[in-house]
N, C-alpha and C positions, 0 to 999 in steps of 0.2 A: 284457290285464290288467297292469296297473301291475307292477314288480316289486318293492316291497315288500306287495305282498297277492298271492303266490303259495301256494294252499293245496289240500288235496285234500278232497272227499267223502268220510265212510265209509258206504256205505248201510248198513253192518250195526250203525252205533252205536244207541244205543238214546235219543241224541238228533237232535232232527230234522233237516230241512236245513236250516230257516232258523234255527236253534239254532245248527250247524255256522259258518255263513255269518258273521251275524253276529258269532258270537265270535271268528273269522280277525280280523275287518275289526276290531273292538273292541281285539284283541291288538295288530294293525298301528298301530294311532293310536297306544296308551299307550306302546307302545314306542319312536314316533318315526321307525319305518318308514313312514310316512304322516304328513309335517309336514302345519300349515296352510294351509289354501288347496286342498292336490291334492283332485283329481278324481278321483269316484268313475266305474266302467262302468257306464252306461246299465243298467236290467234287461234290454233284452232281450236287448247284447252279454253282460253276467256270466251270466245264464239260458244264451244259446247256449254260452259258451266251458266250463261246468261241468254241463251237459244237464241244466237240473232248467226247472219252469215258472216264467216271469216271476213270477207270483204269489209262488213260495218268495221271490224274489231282494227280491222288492218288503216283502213282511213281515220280511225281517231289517233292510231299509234302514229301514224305521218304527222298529222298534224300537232304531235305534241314534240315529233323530233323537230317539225321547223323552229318550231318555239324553243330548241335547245333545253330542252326536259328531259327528252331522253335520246338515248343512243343505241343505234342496232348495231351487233358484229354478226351479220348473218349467224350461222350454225350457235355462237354464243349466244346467242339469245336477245332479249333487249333489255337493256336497263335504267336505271333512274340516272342521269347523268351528275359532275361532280357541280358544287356550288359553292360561290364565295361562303363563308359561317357569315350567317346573324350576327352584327352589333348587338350588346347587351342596349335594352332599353336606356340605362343612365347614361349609355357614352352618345346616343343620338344627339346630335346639336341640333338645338331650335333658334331658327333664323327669324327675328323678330322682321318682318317686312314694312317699309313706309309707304302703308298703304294711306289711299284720301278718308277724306270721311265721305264722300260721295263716292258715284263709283261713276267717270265721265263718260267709261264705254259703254255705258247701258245703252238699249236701244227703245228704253223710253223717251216719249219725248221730254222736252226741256221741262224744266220747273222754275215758276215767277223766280225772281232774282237771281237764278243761278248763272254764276259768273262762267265766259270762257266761250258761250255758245253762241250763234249769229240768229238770228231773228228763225224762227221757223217757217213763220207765214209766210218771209218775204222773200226766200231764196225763189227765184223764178225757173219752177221743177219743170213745166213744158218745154221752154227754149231749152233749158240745159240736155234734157231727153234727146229733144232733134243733137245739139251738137257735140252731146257724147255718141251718140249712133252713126253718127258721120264719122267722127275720130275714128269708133271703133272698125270700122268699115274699111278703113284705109289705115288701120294699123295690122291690119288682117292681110291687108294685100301689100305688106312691104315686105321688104328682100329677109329671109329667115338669117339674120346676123345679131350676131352682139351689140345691141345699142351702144350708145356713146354713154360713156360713164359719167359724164359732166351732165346729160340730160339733154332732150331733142331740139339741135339748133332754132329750131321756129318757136319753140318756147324762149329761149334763150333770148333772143332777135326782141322778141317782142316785150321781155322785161326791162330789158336795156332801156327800148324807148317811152315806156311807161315810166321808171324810174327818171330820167332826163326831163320829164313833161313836170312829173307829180311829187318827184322826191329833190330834185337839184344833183341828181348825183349822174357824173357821165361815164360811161364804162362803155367796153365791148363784148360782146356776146364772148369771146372767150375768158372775160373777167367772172363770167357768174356760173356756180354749178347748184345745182338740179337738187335740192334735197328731201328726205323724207317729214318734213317738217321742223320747227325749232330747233329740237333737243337732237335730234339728226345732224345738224348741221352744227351746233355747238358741239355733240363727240367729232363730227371731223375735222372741227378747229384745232380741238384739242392733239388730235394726234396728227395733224400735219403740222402745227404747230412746235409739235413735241414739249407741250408744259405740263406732263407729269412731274411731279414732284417740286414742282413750284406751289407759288402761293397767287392767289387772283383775289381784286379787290370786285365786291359783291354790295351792291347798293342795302343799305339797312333804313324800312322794310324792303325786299326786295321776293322776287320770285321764288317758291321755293323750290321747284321742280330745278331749277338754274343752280341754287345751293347745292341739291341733292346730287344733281346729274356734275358738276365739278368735284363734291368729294370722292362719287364712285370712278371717277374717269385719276383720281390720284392729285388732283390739284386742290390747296386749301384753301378753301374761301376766308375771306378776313372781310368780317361786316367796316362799310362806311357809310356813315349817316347820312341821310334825304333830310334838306330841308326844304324853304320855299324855292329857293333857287338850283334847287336838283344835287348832285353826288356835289359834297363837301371836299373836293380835291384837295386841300391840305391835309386833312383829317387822313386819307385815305397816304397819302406822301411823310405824313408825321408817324404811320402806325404800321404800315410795309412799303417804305420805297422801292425796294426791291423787289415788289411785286411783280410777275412775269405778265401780268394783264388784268383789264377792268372790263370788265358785262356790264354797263348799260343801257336805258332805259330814255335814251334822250329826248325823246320826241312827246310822249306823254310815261311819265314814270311807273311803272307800277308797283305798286296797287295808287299812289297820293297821286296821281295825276298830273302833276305840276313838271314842268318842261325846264330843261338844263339851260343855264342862262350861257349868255354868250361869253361871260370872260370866265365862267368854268370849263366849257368847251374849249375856248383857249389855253386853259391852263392845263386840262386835262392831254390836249392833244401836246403840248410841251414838254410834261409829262414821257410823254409816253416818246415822242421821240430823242429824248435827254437820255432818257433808259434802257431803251432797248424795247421795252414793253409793248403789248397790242392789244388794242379793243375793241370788244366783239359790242356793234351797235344793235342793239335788238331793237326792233323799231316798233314797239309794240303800239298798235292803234292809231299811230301817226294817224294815217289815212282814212278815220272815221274821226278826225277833230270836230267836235261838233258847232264847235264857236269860232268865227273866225277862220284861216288858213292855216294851215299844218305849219311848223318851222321847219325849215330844210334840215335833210340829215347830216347828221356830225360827220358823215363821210365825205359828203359834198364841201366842206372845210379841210380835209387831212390833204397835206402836201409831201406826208414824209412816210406814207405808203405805211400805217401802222393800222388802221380799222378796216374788220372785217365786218362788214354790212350784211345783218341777218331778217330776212324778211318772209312772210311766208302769207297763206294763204285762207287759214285757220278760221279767224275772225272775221274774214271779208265774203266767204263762199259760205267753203263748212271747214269745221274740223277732220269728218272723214275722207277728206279725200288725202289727207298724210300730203301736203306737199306746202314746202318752202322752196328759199334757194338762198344761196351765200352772195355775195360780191364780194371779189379778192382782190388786192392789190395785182398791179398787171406782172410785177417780180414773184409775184406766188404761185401764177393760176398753173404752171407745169407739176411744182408740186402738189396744187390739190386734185389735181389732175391724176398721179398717179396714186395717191392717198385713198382717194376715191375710187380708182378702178379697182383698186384690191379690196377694198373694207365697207367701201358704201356709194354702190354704185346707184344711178337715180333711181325714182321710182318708175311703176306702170307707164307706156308710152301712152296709151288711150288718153288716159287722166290729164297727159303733159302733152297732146295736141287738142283737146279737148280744150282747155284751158286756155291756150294758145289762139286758137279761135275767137276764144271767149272775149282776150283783150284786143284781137283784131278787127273786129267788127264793131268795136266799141260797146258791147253790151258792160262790159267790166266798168267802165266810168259812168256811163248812165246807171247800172246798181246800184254803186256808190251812194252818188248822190241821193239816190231814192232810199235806201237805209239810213243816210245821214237825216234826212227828213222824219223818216218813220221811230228813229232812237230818239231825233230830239224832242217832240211830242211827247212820247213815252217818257223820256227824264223829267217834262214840264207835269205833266201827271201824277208823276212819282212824289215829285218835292210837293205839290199841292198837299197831296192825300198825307205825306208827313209834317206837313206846317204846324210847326207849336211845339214841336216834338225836341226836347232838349239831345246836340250835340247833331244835330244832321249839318254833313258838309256834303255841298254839291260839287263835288271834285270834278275835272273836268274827265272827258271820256266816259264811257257808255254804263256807269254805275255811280249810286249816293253811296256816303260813308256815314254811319252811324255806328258814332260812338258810344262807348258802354260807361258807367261807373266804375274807376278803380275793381278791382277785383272779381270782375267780372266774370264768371266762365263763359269766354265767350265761343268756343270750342263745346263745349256742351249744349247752348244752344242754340249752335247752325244745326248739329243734330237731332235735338228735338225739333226743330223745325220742317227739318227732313223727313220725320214721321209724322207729320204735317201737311206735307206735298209742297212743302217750302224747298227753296235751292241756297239761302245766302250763306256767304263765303266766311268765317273768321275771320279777322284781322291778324290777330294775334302771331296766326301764323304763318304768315308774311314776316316773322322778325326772328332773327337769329339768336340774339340775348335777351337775356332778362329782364335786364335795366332797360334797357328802352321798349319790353314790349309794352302795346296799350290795348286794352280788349277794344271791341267793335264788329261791326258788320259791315259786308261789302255786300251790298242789293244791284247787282246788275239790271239793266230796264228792257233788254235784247228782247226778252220773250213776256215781257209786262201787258199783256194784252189788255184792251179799253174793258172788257167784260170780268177781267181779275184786279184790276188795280186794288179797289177798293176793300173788297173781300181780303185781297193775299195782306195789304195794309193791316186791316183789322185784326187779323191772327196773327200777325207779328206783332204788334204793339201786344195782344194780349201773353201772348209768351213771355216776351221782356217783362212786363208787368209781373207775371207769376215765376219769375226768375230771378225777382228782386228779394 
């Protein structure tokens, strides 16, 4: 036996022998105790020298040739196969990654004020049960073909007319496609679009996942300032005219909540058809306005075929079910049409007649409404239990903002709050410069339940207090 693959049997392991075997000989390669080229023992010398039958010896050497470890030339023998070299240690690049400071996949439940997630209690998991089971049932018995890359017309059909009802925007079932959620449907803006190597105006604070996902897709964001009155459209016209498009937030802003006034709207869609340019409306929360009626979307204004109307399903069901969808101008929908059949094609059919269902029978506006009730409680709750508390803004939408003192780390202590079993959000990091960031907290009230309000209250004030 070679002496770098000296190893021993356990008969008593409760893996087998040619488990054992293999995994020596497997260890021996990676490590380099067995360069390229050596030669492996025969089965019947390694069988004899470790007393098990050829047979064992012969099924671990299979299974290391699958792995491309090594190589038989029958009569040759078998040997250790060849391998790219090792990077030296110092040449490995370490990719810093933008990870959250939460981690929103987890499959704990929510945590008081954590932002982004829909109520837990009140998603209505029986009904949904029955009419995912149905969906599934009849997505089981349809024809074995390539779905429609746009996403399944009864989906389709029935956003159209919800959208018409609830948002002011009229469209036809072949204006809207199917997508994997926001940031899904923002890459396939992008590249049916083709505004790589442009520059996009990017509300400041604004989304950052929106920031993130336009610098990796090649486009630059160039921050423009939120005020009361929503994106600053000169500001944004003074600092990149040129810009190839604007993301956002018209409906309720995010994170400040405040709603795009109507002669920005106008200026912005002038803009944008003066230029060439396009704007993806993300319509965030619109549809959980908790005061008052929603303002209709900035799409339901465009005459000159430039916004792309981004809406999704996230914040109103759940997040895991990954599904949004686009609305495209009716000159576009061929190209996102085949943009999408190659790159991003819809999601799960179950999920997207499931859903489908869901807005057809009406349970989808009857939810609504009943979350719209069950948040606004919860917000009136919230601001109580904070009363007194210097710098709480009641922003409109399903979260309070509370502000921090100049220099705040406020980045630090959504994480200690997280070791807490607190959820809220930074402010801070909502903002792309310097100069305008302002510390604070975003306290979502989605999962504020009447049995935590006051408790999660008390341990937040006491953090900020010990963080001063």
């Amino acid at each position: 036996m070679p002496a770098g693959l000296r190893f021993r049997l356990d008969r008593r392991s409760a893996s087998s022998l040619a488990d054992q075997i293999s995994h020596a000989i497997r260890a021996a390669i990676v490590d380099g105790r067995l360069g390229p080229g050596a030669r492996l023992p025969s089965w019947r010398d390694l069988a004899a020298q470790l007393g098990v039958a050829r047979g064992t010896v012969r099924t671990a050497y299979e299974r290391l040739a699958d792995e491309l470890l090594v190589t038989a030339s029958g009569p040759g023998g078998t040997h250790v196969a060849e391998r790219p070299p090792r990077a030296a240690a110092s040449a490995v690049a370490v990719v810093a990654l933008p990870l959250e400071p939460r981690a929103p996949w987890s499959t704990a439940p929510p945590l008081p004020f954590e932002m982004g997630v829909p109520a837990q209690d009140g998603f209505p998991v029986k009904l949904w049960s029955r009419i995912v089971a149905r969906a599934a049932r009849a997505d089981a018995a349809a024809p074995t073909r390539y779905p429609d890359p746009c996403g399944a017309l009864e989906l389709r059909t029935q956003i159209s007319g919800y959208l018409a009802l609830a948002r002011g925007i009229h469209c036809v079932p072949d204006q809207i496609v199917i997508t994997r959620g926001y940031r899904d449907g923002l890459n396939l803006a992008i590249r049916t679009l083709r505004l790589e190597g442009g520059a996009a105006w990017m509300e400041e604070p604004g989304y950052f996942h929106t920031r993130s996902g336009l610098a990796a897709a090649g486009v630059q964001p160039v921050a423009v300032r939120v005020d009361d009155h929503g994106l600053r459209v000169q500001d944004g016209i003074a600092t990149a005219p040129d810009a190839a498009l604007a993301v956002v937030t018209a409906g309720q802003q995010a994170p400040l909540g405040v709603t795009l006034s109507i002669s920005r709207r106008n200026a912005l869609l002038r803009w944008a058809a003066r230029s060439g340019a396009w704007i993806i409306e993300d319509d965030y929360l619109s549809e959980l306005q908790l005061a008052g009626r929603a303002a209709p979307a900035l799409h339901g204004m465009d005459h000159a075929g430039r916004v792309i109307y981004a809406g999704t399903f996230s914040k109103t069901l759940s997040p895991a079910l990954r599904l949004g969808f686009l609305v495209v101008p009716a000159a576009l929908a061929r190209r996102f049409v085949d943009v999408a059949s190659c790159l991003a094609p819809a999601p799960n059919a179950t999920i997207q007649l499931a859903v489908a269902a869901f807005l057809r029978e009406g349970h989808y506006l009857r939810h609504l409404r009943r979350m719209k009730r069950l948040y606004a409680a919860r917000h009136t709750a919230l601001r109580s239990c904070l009363a007194g508390m210097a710098g709480v803004e009641p922003i409109a939408g399903l979260a309070v903002m509370l502000r921090l003192p100049p220099g705040t780390d406020d980045a630090a202590l959504a994480t200690t709050a997280l070791a807490h079993g607190l959820g809220p959000a930074s402010l801070s990091e909502w903002y792309a410069t310097d100069a305008a960031r302002a510390p604070g907290l975003l306290l979502s009230v989605t999962n504020l339940v009447d049995s935590q309000v006051r408790r999660a209250c008390d341990q937040l004030k006491a953090l900020i207090a010990r963080s001063r």
